[in-house]
DRENZA-749574 format. One record per residue: x, y, z of N, C-alpha, C, O in turn; residue number from 1; residue in one letter. Coordinates in pm, whole numbers, plus 50000, padded with zeros to 5 digits. Each point is the difference from the previous one (the first is absolute). Layout:
REM residues N
     npx     npy     npz    capx    capy    capz     cpx     cpy     cpz     opx     opy     opz   seq   type
       X       Y       Z       X       Y       Z       X       Y       Z       X       Y       Z   NUM      a
...
REM end
This chain:
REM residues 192
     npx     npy     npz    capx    capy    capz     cpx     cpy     cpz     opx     opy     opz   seq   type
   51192   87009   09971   49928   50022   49876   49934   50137   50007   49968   50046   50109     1      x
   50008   50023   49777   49991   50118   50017   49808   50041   49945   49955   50015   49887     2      x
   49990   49990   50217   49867   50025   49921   49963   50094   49904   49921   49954   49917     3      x
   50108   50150   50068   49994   50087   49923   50008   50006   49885   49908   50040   49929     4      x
   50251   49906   50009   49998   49947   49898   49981   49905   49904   50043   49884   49999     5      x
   49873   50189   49900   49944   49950   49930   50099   49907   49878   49948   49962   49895     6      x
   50197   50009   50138   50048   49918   49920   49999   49887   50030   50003   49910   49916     7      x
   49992   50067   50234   50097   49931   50086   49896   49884   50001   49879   50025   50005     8      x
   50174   49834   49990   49891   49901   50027   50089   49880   50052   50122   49995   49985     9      x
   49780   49884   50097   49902   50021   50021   50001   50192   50143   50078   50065   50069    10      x
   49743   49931   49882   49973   50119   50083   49890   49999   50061   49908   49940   49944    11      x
   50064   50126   50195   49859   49992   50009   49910   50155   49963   50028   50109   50048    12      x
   49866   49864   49859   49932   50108   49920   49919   50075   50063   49992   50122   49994    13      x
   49921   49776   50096   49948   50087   50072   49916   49899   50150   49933   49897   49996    14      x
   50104   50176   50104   49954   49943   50158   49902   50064   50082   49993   50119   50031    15      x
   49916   49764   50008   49881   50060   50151   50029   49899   50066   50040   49890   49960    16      x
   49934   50159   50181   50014   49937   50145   49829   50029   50034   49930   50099   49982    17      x
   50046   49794   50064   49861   49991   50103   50027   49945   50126   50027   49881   50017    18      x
   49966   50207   50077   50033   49954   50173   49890   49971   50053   49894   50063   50005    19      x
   50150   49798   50050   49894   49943   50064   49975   50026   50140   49892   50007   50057    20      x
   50274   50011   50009   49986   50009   50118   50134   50048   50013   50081   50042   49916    21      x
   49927   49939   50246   50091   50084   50011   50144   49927   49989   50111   50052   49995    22      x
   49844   49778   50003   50099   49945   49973   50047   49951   49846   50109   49949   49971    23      x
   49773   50082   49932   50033   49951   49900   49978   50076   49899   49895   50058   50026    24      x
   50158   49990   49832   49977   50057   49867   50006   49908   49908   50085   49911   49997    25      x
   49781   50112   49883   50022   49912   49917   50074   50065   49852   49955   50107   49961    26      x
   50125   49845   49982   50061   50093   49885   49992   49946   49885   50048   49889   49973    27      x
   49866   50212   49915   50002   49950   49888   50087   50087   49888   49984   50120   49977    28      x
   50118   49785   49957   50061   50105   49920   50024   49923   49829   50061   49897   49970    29      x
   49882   50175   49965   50044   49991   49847   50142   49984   49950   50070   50100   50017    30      x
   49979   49811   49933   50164   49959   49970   49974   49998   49858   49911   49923   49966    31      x
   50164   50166   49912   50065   49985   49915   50126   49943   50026   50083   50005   50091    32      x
   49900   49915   49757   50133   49936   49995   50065   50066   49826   50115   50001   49956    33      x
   49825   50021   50016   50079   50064   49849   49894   50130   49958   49887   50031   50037    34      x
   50233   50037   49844   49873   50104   49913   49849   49947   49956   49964   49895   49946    35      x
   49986   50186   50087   49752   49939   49907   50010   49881   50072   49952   49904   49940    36      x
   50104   50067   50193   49951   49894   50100   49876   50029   50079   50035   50018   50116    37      x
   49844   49994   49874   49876   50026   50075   50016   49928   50145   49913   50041   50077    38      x
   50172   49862   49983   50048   49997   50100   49905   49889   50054   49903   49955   49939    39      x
   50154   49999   50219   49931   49911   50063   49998   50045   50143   50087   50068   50053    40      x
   49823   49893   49993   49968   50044   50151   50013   49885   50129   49945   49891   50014    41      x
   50146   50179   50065   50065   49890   50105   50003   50104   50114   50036   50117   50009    42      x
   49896   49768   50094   49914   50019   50103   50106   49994   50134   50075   49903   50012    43      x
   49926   50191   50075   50132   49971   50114   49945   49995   50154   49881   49972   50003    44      x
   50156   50042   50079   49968   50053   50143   50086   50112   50073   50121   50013   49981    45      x
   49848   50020   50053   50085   50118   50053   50008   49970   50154   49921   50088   50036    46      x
   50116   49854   50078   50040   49996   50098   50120   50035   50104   50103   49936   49982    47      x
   49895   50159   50125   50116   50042   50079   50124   49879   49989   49991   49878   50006    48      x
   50137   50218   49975   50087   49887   50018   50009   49937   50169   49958   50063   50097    49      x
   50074   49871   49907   50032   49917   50110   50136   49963   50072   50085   50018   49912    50      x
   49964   49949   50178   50129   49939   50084   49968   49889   50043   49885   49971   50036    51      x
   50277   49900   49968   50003   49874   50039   50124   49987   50075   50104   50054   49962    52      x
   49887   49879   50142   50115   49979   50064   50075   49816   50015   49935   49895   50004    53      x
   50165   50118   49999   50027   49877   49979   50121   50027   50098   50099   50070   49980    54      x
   49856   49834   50164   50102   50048   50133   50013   49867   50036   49939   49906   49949    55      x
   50156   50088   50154   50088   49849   50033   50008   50108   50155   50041   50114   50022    56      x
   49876   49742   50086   50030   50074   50139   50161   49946   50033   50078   49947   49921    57      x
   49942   50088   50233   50088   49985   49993   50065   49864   50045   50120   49981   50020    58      x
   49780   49933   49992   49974   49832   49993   50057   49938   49877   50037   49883   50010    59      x
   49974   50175   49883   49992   49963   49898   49844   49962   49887   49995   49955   49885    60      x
   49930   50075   50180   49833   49981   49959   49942   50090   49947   50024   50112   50044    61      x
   49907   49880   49876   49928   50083   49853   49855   50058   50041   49897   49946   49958    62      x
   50102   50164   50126   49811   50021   49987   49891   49999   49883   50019   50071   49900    63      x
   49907   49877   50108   49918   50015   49877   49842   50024   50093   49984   49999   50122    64      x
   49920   50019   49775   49893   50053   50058   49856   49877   49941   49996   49941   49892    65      x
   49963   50057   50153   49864   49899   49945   49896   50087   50008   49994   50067   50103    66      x
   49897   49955   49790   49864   50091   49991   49958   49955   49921   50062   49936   49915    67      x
   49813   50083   50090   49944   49964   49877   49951   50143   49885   49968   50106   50054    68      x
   50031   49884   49819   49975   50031   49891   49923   50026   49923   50014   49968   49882    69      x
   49864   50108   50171   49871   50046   49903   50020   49933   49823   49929   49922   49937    70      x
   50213   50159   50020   49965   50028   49866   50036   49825   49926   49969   49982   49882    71      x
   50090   49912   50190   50080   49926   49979   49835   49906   50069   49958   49917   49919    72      x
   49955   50096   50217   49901   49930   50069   50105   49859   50070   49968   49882   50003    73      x
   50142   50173   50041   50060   49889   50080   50085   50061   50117   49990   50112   50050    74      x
   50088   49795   49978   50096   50082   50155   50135   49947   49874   50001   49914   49912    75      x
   50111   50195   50140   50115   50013   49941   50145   49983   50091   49983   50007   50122    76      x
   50091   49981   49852   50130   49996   50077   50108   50110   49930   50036   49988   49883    77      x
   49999   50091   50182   50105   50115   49940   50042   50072   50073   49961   50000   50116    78      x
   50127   50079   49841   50138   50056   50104   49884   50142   50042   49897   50029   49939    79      x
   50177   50055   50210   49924   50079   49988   49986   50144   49896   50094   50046   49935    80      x
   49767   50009   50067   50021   50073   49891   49876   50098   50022   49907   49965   50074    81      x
   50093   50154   49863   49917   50077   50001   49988   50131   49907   50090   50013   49917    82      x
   49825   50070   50085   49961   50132   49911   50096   50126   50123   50014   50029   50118    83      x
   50029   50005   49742   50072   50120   50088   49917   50122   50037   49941   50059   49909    84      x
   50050   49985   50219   49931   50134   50036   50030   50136   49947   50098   50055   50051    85      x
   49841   50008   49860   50015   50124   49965   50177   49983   49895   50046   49919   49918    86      x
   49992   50180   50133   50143   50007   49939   50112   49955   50063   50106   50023   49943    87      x
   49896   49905   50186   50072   49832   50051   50151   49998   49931   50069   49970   49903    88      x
   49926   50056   50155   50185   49930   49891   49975   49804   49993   50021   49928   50097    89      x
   49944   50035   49802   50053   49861   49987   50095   49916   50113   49984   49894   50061    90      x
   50084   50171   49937   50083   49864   50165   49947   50034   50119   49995   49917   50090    91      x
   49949   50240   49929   49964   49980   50115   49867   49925   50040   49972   49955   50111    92      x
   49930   50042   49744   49922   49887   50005   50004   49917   50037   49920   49969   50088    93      x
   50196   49924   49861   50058   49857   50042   50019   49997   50132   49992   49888   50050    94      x
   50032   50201   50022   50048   49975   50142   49895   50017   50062   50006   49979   50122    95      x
   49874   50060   49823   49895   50082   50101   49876   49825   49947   49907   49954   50067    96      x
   50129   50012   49843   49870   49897   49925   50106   49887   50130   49928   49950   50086    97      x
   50194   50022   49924   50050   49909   50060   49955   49947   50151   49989   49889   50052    98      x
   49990   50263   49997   49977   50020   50140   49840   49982   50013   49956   49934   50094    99      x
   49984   50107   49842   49856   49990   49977   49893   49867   49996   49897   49963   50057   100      x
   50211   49983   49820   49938   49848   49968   50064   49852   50059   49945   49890   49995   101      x
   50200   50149   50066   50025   49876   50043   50125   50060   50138   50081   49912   50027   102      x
   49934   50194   50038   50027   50051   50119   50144   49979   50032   50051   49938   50093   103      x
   50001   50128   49810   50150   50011   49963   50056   50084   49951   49956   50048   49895   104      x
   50181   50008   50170   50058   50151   49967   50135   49902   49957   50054   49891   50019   105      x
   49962   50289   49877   50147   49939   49939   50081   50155   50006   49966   50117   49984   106      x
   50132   49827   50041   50081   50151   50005   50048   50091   49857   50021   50121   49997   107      x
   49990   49766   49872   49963   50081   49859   49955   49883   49898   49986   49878   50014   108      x
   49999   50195   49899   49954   49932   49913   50081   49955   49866   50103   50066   49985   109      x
   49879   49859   49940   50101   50059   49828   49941   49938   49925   49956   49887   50021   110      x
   50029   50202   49838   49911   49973   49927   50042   49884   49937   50111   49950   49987   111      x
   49759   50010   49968   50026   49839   49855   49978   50011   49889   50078   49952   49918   112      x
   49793   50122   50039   49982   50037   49878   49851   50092   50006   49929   50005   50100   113      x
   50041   50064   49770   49851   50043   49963   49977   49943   49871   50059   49987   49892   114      x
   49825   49980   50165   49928   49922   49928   49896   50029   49921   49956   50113   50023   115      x
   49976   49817   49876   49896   50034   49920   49888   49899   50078   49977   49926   49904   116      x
   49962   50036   50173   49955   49823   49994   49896   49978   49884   49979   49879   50009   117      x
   49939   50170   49883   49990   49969   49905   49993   50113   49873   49897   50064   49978   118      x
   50194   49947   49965   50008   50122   49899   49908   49943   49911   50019   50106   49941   119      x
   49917   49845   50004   49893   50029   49902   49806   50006   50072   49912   50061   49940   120      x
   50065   49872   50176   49884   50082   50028   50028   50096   50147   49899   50060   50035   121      x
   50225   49962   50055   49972   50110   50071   50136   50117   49983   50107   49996   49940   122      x
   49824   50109   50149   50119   50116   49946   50124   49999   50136   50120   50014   49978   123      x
   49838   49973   50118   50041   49994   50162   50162   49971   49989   50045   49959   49893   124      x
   50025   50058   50197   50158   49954   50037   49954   49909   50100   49888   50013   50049   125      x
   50211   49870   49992   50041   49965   50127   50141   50025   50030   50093   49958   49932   126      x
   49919   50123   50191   50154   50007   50083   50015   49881   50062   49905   49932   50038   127      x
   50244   50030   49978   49989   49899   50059   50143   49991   50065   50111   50019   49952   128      x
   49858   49955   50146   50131   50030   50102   49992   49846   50096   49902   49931   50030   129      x
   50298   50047   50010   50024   49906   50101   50086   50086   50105   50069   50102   50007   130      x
   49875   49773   50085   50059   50042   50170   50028   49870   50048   49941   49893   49990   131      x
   50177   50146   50070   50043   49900   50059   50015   50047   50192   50012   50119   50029   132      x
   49983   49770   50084   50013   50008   50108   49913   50116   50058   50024   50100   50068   133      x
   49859   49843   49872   49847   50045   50036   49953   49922   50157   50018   49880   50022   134      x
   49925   50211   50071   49991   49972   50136   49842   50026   50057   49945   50109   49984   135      x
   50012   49814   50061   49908   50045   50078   49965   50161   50063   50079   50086   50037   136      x
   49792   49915   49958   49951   50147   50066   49935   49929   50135   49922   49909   50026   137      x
   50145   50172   50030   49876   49967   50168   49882   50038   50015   49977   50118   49972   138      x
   49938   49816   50065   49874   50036   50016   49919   50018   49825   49891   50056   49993   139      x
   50162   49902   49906   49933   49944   49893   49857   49928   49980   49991   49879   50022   140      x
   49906   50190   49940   49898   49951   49979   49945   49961   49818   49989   50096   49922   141      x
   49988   49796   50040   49972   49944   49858   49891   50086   49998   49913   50020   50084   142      x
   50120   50055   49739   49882   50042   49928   49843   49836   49989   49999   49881   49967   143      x
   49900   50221   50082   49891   49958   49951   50012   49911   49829   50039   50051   49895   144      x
   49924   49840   50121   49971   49956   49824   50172   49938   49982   50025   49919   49911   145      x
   50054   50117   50159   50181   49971   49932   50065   49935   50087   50069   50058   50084   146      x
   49921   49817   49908   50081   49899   50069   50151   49946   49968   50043   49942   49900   147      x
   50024   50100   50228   50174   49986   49936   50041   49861   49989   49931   49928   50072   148      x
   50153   50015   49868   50065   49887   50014   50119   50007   49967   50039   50072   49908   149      x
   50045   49844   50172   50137   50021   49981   50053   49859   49875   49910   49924   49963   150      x
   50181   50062   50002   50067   49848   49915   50175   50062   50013   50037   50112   50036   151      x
   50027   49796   49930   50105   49949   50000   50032   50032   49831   49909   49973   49921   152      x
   50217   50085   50028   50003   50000   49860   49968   49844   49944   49903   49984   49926   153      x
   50159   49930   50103   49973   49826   49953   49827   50017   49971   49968   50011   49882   154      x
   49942   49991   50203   49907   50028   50020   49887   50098   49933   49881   49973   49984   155      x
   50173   50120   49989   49976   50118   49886   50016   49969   49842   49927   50056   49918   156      x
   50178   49846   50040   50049   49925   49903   49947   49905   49937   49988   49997   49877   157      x
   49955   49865   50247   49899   49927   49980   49849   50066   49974   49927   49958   49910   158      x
   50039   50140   50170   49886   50058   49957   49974   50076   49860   49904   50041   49934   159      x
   50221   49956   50059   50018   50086   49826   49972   49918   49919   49904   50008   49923   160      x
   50195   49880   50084   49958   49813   49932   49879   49988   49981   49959   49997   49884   161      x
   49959   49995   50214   49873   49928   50047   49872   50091   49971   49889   49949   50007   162      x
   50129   50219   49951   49910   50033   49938   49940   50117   50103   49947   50104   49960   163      x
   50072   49859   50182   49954   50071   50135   50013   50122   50027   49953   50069   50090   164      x
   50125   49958   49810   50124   50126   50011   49963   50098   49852   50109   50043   49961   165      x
   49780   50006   49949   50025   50028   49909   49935   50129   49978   49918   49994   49908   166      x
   50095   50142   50159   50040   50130   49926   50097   50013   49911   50105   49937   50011   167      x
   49874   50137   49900   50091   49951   49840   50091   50105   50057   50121   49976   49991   168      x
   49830   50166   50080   50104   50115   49985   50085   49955   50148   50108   50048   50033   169      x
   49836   49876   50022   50075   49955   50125   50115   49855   50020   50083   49974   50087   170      x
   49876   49960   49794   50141   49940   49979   50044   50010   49933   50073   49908   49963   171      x
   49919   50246   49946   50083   50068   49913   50123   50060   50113   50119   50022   49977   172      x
   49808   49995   50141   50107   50097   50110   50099   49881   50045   50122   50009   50003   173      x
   49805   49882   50032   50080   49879   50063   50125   49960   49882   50113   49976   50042   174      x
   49868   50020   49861   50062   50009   49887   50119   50135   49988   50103   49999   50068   175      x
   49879   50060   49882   50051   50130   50047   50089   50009   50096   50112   50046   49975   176      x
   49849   49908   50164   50077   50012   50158   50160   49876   49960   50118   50006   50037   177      x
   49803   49892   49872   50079   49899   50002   50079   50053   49940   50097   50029   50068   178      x
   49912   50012   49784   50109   50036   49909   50050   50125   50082   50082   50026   49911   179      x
   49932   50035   50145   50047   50123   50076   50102   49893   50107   50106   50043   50045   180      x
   49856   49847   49978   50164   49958   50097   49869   49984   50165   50022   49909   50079   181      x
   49857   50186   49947   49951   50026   50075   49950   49889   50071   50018   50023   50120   182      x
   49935   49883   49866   49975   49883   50012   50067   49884   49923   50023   50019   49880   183      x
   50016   49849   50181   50073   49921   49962   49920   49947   49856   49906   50073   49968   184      x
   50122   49796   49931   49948   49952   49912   49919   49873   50099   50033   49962   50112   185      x
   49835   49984   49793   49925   49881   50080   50116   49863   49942   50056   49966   49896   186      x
   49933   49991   50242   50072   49873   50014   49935   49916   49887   49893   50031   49947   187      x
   50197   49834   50011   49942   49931   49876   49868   49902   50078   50025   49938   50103   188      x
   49843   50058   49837   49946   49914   50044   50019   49812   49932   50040   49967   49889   189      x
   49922   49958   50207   50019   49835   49947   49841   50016   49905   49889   50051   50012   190      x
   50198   49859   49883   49911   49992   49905   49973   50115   49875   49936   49978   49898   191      x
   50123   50133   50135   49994   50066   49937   50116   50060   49871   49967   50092   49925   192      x
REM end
């Protein structure tokens, strides 16, 4: 969409950012939607994009990470993931958040998708990359605050079921991995 012009709608008319910190901007921008529209004002966040990895060791087992969640006030379950440093290339993120948060190297990576994780209140990407025949690091020490756990895809599936399992942009990837061939489909459950 082209800001400038003044034909073009919807448009945004006019925008301020107030930074709070260094992790967050708040964005307010005026949206016309037609000609003598005096407009409405919708409120955004501005936050660094981010990287997610979604790796299979070479067990066949899924790392995921357990922490807990200031903005959420709970502990979470999700693949590993992190803020990219400076100008980072995106995969090499994934390999570096992998080794970091749950003590596993992969020899490459391939992408799954970029993501919005919520286009109407933040501005941010998520990258999101899988690995497969992910291995132990020797001498691996767990981040402070980030506890790894391993599951079984069956396992990862039921937790999806059951609610245990629910970053929206993270079983957007599990999703994703599946339709890519990358991971098999979940077996039928009884009863279901």
């Amino acid at each position: 969409m082209a800001q400038g012009n003044s034909s073009v709608f919807p448009r945004i008319s006019s925008s301020r950012k107030i930074r709070l910190s260094e992790w967050v901007t708040i964005v307010e921008n005026r949206v016309i939607v037609a000609p003598h529209d005096d407009g409405a004002v919708y409120h955004s966040v501005c936050t660094a994009d981010y990287v997610s990895i979604l790796a299979v060791r070479s067990d066949g087992r899924i790392p995921l990470v357990r922490q807990f969640r200031p903005a959420l006030n709970q502990i979470t379950i999700e693949f590993p993931s992190g803020l990219r440093d400076g100008d980072e290339q995106p995969e090499t993120c994934a390999v570096r958040e992998l080794a970091e948060e749950v003590g596993l190297k992969v020899l490459s990576v391939q992408p799954l998708a970029v993501f919005f994780p919520d286009a109407g209140r933040v501005s941010n990407r998520m990258w999101t990359y899988f690995a497969s025949n992910a291995v132990a690091i020797s001498g691996w020490a767990p981040e402070v605050g980030v506890e790894p756990v391993t599951v079984g895809l069956d396992e990862l599936h039921g937790w999806v079921l059951d609610g245990s399992f629910n970053h929206g942009p993270h079983l957007a990837m599990l999703g994703v991995a599946t339709i890519k061939g990358l991971l098999p489909l979940p077996r039928a459950r009884e009863g279901a």
